[in-house]
PyMOL Python script that loads the backbone (N, CA, C, O; Angstrom):
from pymol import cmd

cmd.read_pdbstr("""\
ATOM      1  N   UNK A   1      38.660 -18.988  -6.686  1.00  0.00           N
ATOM      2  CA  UNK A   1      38.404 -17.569  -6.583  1.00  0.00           C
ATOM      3  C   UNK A   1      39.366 -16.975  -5.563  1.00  0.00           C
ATOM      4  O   UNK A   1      39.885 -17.609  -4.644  1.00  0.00           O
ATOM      5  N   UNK A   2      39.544 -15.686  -5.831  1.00  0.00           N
ATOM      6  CA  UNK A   2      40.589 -14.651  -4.965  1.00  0.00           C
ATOM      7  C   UNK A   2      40.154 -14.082  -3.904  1.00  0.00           C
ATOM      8  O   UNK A   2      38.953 -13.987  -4.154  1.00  0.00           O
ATOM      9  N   UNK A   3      40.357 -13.525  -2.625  1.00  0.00           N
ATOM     10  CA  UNK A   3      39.610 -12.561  -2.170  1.00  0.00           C
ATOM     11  C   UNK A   3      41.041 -11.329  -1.681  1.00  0.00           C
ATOM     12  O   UNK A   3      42.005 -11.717  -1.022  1.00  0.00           O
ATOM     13  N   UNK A   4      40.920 -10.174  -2.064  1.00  0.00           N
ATOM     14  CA  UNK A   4      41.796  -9.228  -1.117  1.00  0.00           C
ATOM     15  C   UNK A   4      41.568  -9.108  -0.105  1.00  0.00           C
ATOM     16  O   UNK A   4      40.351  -9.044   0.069  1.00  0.00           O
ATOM     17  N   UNK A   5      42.473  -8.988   1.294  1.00  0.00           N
ATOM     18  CA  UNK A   5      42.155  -8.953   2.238  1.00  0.00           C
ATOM     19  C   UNK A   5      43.083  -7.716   3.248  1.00  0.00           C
ATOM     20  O   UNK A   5      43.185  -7.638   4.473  1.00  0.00           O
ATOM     21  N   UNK A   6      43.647  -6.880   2.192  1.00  0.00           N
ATOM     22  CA  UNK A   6      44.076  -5.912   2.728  1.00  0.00           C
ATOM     23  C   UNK A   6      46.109  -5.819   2.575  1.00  0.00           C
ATOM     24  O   UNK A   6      46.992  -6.674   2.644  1.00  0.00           O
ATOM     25  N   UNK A   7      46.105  -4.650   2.398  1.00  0.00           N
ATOM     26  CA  UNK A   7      47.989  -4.538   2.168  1.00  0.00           C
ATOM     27  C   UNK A   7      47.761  -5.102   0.802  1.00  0.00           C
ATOM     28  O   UNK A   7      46.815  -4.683   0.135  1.00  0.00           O
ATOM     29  N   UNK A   8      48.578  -6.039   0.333  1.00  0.00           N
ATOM     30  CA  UNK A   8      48.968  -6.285  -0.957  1.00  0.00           C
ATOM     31  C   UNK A   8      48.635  -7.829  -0.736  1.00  0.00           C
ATOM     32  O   UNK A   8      49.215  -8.624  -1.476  1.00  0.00           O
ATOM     33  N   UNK A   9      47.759  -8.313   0.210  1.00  0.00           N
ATOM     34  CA  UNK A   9      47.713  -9.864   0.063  1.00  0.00           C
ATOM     35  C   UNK A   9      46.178 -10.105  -0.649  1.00  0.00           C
ATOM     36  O   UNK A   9      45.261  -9.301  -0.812  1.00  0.00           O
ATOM     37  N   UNK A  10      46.279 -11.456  -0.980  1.00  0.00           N
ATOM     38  CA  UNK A  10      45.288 -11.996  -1.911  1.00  0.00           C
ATOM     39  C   UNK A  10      45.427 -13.542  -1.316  1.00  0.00           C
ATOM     40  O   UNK A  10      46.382 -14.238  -0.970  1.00  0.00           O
ATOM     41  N   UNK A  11      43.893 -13.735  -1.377  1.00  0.00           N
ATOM     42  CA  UNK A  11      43.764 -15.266  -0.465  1.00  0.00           C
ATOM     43  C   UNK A  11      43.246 -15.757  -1.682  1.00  0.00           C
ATOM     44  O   UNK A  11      42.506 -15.124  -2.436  1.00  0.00           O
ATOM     45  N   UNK A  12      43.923 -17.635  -1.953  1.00  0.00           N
ATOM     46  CA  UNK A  12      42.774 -18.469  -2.640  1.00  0.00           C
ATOM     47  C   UNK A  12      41.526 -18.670  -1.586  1.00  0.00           C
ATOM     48  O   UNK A  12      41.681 -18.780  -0.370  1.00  0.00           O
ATOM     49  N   UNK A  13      40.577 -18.691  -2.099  1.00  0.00           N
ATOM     50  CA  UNK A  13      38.992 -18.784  -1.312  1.00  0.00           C
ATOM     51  C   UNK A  13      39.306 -20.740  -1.121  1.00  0.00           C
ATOM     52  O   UNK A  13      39.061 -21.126   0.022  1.00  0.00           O
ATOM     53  N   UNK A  14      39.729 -21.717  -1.982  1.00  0.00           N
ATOM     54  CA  UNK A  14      39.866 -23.077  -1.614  1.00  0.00           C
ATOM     55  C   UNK A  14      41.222 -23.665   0.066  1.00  0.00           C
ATOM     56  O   UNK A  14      41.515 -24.646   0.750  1.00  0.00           O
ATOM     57  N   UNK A  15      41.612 -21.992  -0.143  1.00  0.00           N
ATOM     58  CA  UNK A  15      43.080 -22.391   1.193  1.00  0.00           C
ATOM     59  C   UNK A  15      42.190 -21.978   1.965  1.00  0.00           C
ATOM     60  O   UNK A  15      42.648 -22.324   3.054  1.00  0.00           O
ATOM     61  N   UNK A  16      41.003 -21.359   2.216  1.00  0.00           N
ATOM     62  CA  UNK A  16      40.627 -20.899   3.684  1.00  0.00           C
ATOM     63  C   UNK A  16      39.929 -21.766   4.807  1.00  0.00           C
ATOM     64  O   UNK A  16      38.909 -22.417   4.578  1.00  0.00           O
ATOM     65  N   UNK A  17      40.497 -21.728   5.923  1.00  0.00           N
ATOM     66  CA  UNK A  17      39.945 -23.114   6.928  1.00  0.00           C
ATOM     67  C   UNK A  17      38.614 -22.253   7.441  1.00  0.00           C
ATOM     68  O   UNK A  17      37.447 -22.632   7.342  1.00  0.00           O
ATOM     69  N   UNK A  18      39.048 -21.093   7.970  1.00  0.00           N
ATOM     70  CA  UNK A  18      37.998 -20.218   9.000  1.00  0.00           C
ATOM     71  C   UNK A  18      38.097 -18.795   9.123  1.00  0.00           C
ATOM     72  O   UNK A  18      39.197 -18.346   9.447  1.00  0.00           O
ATOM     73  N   UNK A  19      37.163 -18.017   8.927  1.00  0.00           N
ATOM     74  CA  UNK A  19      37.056 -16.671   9.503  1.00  0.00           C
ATOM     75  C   UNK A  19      36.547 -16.165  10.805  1.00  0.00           C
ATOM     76  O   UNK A  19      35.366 -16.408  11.053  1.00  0.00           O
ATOM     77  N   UNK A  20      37.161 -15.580  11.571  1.00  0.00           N
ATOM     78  CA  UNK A  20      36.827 -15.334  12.518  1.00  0.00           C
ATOM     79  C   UNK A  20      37.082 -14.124  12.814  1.00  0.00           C
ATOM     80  O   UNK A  20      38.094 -13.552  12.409  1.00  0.00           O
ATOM     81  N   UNK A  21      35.829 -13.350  13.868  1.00  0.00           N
ATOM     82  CA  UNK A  21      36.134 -12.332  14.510  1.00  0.00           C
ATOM     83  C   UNK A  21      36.687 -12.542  15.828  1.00  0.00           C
ATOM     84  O   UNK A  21      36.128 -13.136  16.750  1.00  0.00           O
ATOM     85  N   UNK A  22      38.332 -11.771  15.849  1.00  0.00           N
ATOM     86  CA  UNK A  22      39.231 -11.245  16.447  1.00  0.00           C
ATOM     87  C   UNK A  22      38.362 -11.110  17.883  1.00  0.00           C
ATOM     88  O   UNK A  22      38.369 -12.103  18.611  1.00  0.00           O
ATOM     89  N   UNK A  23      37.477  -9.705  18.400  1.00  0.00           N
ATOM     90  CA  UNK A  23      37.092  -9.799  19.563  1.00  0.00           C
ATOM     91  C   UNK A  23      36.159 -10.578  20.090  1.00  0.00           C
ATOM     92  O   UNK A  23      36.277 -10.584  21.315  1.00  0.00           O
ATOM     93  N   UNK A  24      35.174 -11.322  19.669  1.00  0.00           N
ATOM     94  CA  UNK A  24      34.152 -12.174  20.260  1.00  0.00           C
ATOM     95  C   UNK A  24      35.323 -13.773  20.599  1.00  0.00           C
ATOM     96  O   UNK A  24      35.300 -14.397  21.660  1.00  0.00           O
ATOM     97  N   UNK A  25      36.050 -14.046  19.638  1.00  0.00           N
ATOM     98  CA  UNK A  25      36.898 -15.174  19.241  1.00  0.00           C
ATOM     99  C   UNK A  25      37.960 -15.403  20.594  1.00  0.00           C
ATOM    100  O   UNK A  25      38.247 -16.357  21.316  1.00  0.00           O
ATOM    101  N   UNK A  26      38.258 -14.340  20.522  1.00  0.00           N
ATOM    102  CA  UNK A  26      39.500 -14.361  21.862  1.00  0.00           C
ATOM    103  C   UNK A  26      39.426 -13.986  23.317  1.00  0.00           C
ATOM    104  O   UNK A  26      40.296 -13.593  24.095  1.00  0.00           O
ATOM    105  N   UNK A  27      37.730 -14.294  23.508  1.00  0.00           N
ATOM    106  CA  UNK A  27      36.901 -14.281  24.774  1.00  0.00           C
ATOM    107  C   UNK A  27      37.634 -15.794  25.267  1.00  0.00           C
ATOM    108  O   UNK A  27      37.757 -15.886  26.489  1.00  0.00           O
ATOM    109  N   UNK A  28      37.975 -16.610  24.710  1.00  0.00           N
ATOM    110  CA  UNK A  28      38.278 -17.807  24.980  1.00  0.00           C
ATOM    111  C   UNK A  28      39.542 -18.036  25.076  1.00  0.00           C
ATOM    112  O   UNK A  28      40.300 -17.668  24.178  1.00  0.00           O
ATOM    113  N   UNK A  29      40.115 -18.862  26.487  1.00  0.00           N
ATOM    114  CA  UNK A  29      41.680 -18.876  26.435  1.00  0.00           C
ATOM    115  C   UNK A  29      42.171 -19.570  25.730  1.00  0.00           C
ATOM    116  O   UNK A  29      43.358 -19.309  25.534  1.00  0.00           O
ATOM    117  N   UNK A  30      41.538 -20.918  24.894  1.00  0.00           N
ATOM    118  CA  UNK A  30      41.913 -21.842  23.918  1.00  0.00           C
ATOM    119  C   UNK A  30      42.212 -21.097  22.723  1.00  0.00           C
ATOM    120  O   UNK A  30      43.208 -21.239  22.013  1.00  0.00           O
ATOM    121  N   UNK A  31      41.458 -20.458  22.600  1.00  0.00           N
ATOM    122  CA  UNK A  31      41.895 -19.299  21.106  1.00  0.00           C
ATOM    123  C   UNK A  31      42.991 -18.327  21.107  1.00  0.00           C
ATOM    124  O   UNK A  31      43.682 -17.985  20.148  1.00  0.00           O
ATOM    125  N   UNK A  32      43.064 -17.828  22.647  1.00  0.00           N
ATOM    126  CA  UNK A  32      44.318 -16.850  22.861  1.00  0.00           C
ATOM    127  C   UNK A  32      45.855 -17.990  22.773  1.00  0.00           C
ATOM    128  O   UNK A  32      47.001 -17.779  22.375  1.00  0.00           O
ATOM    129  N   UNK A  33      45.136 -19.286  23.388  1.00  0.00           N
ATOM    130  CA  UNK A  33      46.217 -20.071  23.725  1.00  0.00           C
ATOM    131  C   UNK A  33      46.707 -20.105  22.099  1.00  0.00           C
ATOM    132  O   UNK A  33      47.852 -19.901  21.697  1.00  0.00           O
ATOM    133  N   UNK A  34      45.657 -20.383  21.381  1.00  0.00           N
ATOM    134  CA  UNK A  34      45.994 -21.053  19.834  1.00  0.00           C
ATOM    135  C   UNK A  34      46.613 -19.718  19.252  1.00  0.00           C
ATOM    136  O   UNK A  34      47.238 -20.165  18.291  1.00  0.00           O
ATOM    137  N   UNK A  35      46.799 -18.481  19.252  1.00  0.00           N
ATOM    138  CA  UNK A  35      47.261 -17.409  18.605  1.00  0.00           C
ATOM    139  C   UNK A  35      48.697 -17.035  19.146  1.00  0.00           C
ATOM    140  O   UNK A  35      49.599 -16.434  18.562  1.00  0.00           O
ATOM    141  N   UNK A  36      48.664 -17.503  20.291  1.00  0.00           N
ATOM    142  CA  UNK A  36      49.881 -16.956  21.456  1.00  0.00           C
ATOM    143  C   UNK A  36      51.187 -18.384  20.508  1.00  0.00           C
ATOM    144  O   UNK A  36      52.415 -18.428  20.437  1.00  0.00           O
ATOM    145  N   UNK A  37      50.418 -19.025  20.128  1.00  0.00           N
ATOM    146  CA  UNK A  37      51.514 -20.236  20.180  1.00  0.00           C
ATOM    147  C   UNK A  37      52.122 -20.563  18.477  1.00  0.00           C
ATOM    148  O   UNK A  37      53.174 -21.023  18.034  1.00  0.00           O
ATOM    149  N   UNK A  38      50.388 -19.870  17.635  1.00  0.00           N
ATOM    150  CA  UNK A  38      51.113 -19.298  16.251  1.00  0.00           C
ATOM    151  C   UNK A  38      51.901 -18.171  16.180  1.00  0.00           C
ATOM    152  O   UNK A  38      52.714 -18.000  15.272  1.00  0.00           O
ATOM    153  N   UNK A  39      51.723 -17.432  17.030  1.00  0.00           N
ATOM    154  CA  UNK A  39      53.125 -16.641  17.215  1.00  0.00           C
ATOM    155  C   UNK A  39      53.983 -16.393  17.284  1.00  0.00           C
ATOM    156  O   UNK A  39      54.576 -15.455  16.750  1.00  0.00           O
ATOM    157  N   UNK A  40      54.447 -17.428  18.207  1.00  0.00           N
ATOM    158  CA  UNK A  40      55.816 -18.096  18.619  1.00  0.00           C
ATOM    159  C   UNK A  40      56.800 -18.623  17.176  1.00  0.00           C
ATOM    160  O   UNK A  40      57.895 -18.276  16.733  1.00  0.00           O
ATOM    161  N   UNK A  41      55.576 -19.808  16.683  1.00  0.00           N
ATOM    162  CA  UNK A  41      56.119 -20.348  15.678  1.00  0.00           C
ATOM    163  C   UNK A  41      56.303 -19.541  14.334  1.00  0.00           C
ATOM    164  O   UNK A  41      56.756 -19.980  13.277  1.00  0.00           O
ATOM    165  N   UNK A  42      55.782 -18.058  14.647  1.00  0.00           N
ATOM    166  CA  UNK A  42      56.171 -17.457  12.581  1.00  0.00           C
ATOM    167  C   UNK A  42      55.092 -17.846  12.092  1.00  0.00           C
ATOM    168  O   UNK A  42      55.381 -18.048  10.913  1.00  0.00           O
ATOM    169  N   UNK A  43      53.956 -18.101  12.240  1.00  0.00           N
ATOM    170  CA  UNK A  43      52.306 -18.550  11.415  1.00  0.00           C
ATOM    171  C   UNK A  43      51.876 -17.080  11.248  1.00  0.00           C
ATOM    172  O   UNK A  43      51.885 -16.756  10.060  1.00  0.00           O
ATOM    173  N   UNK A  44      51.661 -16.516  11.728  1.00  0.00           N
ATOM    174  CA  UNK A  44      50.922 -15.214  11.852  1.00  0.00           C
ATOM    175  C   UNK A  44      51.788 -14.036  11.058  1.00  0.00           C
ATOM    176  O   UNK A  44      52.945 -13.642  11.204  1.00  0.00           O
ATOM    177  N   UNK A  45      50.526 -13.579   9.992  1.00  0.00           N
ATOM    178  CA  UNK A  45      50.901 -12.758   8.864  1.00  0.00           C
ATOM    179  C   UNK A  45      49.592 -11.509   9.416  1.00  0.00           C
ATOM    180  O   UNK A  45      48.373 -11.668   9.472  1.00  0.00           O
ATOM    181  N   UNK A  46      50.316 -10.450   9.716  1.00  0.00           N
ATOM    182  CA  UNK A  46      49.438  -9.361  10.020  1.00  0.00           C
ATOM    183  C   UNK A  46      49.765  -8.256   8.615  1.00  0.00           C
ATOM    184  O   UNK A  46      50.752  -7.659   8.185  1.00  0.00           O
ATOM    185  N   UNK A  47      48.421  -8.389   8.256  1.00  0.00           N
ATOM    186  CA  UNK A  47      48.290  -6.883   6.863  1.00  0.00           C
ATOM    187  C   UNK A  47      47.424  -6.205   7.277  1.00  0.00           C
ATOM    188  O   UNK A  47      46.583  -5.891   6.435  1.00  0.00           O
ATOM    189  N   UNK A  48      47.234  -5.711   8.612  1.00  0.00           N
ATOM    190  CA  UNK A  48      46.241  -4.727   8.762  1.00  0.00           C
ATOM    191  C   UNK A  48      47.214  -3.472   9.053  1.00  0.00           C
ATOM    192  O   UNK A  48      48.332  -3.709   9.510  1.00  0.00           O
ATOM    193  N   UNK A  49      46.887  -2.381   8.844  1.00  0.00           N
ATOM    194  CA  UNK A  49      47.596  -1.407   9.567  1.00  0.00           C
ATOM    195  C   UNK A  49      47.065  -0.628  10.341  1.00  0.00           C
ATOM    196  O   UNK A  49      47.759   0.238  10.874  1.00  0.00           O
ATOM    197  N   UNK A  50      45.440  -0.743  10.660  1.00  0.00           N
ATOM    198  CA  UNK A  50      44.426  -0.311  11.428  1.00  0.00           C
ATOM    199  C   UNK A  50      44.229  -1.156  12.923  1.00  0.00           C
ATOM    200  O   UNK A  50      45.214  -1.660  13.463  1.00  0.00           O
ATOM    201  N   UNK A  51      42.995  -1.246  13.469  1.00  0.00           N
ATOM    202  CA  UNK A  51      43.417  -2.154  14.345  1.00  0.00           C
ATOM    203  C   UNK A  51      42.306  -3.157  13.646  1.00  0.00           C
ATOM    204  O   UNK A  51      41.267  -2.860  13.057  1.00  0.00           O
ATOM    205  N   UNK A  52      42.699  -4.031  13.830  1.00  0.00           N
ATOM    206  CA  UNK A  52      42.529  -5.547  13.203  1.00  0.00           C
ATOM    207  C   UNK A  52      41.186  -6.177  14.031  1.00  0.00           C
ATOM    208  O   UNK A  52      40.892  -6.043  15.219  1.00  0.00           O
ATOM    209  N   UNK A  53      40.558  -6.837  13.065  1.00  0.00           N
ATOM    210  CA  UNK A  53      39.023  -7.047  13.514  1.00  0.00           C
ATOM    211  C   UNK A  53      38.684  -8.439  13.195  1.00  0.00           C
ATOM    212  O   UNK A  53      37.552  -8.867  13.419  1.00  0.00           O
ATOM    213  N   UNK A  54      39.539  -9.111  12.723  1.00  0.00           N
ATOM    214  CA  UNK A  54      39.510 -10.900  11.968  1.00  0.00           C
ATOM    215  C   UNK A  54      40.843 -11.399  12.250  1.00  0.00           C
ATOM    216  O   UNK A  54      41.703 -10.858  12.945  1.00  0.00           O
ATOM    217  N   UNK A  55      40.899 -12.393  11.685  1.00  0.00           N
ATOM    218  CA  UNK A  55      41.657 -13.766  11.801  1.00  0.00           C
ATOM    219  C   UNK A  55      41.132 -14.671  11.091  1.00  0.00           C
ATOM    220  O   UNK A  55      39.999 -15.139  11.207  1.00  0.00           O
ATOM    221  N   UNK A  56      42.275 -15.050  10.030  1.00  0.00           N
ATOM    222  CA  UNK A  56      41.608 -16.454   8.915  1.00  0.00           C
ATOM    223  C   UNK A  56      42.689 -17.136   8.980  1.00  0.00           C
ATOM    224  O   UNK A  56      43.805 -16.637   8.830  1.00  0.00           O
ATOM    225  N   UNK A  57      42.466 -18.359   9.213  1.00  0.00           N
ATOM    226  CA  UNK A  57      43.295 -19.458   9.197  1.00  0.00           C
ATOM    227  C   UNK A  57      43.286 -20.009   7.987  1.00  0.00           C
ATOM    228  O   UNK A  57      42.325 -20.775   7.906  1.00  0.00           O
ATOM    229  N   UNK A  58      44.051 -19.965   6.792  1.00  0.00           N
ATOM    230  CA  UNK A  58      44.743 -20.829   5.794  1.00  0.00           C
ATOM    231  C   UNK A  58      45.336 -22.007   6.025  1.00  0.00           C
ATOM    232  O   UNK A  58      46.094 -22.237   6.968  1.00  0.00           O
ATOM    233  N   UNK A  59      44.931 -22.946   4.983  1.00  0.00           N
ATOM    234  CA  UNK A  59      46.069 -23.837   4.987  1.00  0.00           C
ATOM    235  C   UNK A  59      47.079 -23.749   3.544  1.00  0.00           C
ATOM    236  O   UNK A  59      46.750 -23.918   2.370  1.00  0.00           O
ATOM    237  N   UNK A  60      48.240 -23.462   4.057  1.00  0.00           N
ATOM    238  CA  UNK A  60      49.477 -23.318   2.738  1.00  0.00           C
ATOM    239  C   UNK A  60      50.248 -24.494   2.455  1.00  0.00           C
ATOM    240  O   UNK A  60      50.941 -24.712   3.449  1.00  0.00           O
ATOM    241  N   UNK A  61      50.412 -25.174   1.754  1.00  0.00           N
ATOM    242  CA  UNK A  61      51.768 -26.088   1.952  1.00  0.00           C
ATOM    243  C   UNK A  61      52.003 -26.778   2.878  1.00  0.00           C
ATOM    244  O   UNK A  61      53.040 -26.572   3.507  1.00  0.00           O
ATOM    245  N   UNK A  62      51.099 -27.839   3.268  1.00  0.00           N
ATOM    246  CA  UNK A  62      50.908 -28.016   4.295  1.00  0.00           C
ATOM    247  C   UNK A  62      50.766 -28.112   5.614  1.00  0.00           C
ATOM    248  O   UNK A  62      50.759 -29.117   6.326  1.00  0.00           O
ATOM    249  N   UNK A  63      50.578 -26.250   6.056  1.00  0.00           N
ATOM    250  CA  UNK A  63      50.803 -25.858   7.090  1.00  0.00           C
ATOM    251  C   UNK A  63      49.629 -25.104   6.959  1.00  0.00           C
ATOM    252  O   UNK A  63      48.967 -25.275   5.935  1.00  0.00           O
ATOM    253  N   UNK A  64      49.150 -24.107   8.007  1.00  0.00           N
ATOM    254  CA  UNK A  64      48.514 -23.141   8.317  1.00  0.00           C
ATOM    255  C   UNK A  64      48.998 -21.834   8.447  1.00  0.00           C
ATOM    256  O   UNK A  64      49.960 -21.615   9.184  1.00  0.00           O
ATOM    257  N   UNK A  65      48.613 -21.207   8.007  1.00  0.00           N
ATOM    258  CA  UNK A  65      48.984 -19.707   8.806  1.00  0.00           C
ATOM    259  C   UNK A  65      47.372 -18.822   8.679  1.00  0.00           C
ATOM    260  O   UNK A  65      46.347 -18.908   8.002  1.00  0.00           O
ATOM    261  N   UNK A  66      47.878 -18.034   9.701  1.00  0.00           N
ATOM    262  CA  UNK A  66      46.823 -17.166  10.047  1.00  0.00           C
ATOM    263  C   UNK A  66      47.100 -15.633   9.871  1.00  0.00           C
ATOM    264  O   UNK A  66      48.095 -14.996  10.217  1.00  0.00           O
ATOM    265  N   UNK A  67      46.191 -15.294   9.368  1.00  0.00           N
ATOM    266  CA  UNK A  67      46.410 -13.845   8.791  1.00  0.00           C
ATOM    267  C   UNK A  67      45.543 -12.909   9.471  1.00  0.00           C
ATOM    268  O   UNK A  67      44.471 -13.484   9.657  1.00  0.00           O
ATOM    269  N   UNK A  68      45.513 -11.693   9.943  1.00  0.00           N
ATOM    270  CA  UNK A  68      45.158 -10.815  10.931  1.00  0.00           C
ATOM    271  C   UNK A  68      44.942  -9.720  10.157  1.00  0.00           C
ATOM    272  O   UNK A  68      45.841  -9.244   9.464  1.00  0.00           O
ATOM    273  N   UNK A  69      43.678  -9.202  10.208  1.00  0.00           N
ATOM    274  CA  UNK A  69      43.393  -8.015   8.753  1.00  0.00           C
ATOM    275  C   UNK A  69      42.316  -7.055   9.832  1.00  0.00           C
ATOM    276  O   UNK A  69      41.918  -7.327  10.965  1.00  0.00           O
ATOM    277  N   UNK A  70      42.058  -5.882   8.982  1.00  0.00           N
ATOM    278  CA  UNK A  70      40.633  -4.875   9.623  1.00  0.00           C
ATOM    279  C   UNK A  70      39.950  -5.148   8.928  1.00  0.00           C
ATOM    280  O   UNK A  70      39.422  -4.144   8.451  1.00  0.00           O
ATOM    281  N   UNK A  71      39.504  -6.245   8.427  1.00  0.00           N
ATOM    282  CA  UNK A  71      38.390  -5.866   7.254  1.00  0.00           C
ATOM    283  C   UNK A  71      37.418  -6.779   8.736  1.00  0.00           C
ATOM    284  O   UNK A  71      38.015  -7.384   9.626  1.00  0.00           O
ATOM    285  N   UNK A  72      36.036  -6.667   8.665  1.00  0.00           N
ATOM    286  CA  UNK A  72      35.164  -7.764   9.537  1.00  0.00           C
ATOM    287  C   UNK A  72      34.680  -8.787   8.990  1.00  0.00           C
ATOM    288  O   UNK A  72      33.981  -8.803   7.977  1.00  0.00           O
ATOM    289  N   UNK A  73      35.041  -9.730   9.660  1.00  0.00           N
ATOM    290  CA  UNK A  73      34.114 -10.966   8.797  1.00  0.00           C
ATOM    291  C   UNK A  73      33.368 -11.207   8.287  1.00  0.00           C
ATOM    292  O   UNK A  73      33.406 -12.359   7.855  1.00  0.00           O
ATOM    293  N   UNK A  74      32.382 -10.534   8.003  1.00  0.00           N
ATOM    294  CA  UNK A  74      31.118 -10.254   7.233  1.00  0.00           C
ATOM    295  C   UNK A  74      31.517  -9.520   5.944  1.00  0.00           C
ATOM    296  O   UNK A  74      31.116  -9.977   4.874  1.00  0.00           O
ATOM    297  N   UNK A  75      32.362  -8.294   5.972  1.00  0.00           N
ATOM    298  CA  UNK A  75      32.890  -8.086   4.941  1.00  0.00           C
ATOM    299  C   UNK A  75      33.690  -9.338   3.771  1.00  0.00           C
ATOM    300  O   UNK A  75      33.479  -9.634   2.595  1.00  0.00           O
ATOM    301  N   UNK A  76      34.727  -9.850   4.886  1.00  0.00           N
ATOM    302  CA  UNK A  76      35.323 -10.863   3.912  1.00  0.00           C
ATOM    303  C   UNK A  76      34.463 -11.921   3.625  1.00  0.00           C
ATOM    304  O   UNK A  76      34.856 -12.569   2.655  1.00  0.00           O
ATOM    305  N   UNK A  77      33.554 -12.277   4.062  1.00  0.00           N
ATOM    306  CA  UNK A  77      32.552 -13.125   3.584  1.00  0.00           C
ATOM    307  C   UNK A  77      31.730 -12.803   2.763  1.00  0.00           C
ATOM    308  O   UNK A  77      31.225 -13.734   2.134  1.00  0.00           O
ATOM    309  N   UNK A  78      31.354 -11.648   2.499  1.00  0.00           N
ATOM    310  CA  UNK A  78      30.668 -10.804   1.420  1.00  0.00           C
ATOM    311  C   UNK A  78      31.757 -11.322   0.428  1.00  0.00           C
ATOM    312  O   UNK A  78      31.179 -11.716  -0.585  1.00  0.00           O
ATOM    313  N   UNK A  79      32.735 -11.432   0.354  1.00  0.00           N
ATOM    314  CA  UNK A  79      33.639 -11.086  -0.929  1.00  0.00           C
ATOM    315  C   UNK A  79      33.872 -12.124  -1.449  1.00  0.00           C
ATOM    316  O   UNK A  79      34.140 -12.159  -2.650  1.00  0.00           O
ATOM    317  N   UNK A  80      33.825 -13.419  -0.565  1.00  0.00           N
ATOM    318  CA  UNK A  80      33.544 -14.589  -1.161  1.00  0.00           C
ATOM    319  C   UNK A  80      32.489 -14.736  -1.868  1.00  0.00           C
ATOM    320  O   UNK A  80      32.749 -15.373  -2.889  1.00  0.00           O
ATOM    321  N   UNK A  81      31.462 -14.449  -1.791  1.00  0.00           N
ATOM    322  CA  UNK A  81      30.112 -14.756  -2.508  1.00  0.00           C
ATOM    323  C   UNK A  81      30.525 -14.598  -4.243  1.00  0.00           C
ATOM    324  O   UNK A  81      30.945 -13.633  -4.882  1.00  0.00           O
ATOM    325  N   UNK A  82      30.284 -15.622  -4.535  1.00  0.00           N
ATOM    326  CA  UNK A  82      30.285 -15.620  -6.108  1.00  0.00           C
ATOM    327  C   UNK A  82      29.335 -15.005  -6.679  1.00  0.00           C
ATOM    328  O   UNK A  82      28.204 -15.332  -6.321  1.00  0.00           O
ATOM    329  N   UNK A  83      29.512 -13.600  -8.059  1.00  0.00           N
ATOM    330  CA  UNK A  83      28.356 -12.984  -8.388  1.00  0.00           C
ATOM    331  C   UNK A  83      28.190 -13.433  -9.916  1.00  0.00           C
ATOM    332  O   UNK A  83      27.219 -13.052 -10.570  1.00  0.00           O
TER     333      UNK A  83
END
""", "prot")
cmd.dss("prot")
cmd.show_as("cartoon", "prot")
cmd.util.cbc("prot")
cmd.orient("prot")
């Protein structure tokens, strides 16, 4: 299954590692550490053009990347639900 997640991207629902909310998430320096350092490396795909409220970690090709959207996690988890 697909989910949109904003801009023109489309996630397989089987690539997704984790959803997370952006402000409760990055209360923690291990998480800032872990975003600061996908950064560096080119992992991080931002399609929000609002201010951004999640973070989902994919795995692609045997890598990860993390994608940065406004939708809230509850939303994109709504959208997973199979109807």
């Amino acid at each position: 299954m697909y989910i949109h997640i904003g801009g023109n991207t489309v996630l397989n629902t089987r690539d997704i590692v984790g959803i997370f909310d952006l402000d409760n998430s990055t209360v923690s320096y291990r998480t800032r550490d872990f975003l600061a350092k996908a950064q560096k490396e080119g992992r991080i795909i931002n399609v929000s053009q609002d201010l951004p409220k999640s973070f989902i970690i994919c795995r692609e090709k045997g890598e990860h990347k993390i994608y940065i959207c406004q939708l809230s996690p509850m939303t994109i988890i709504k959208r997973t639900d199979k109807r």
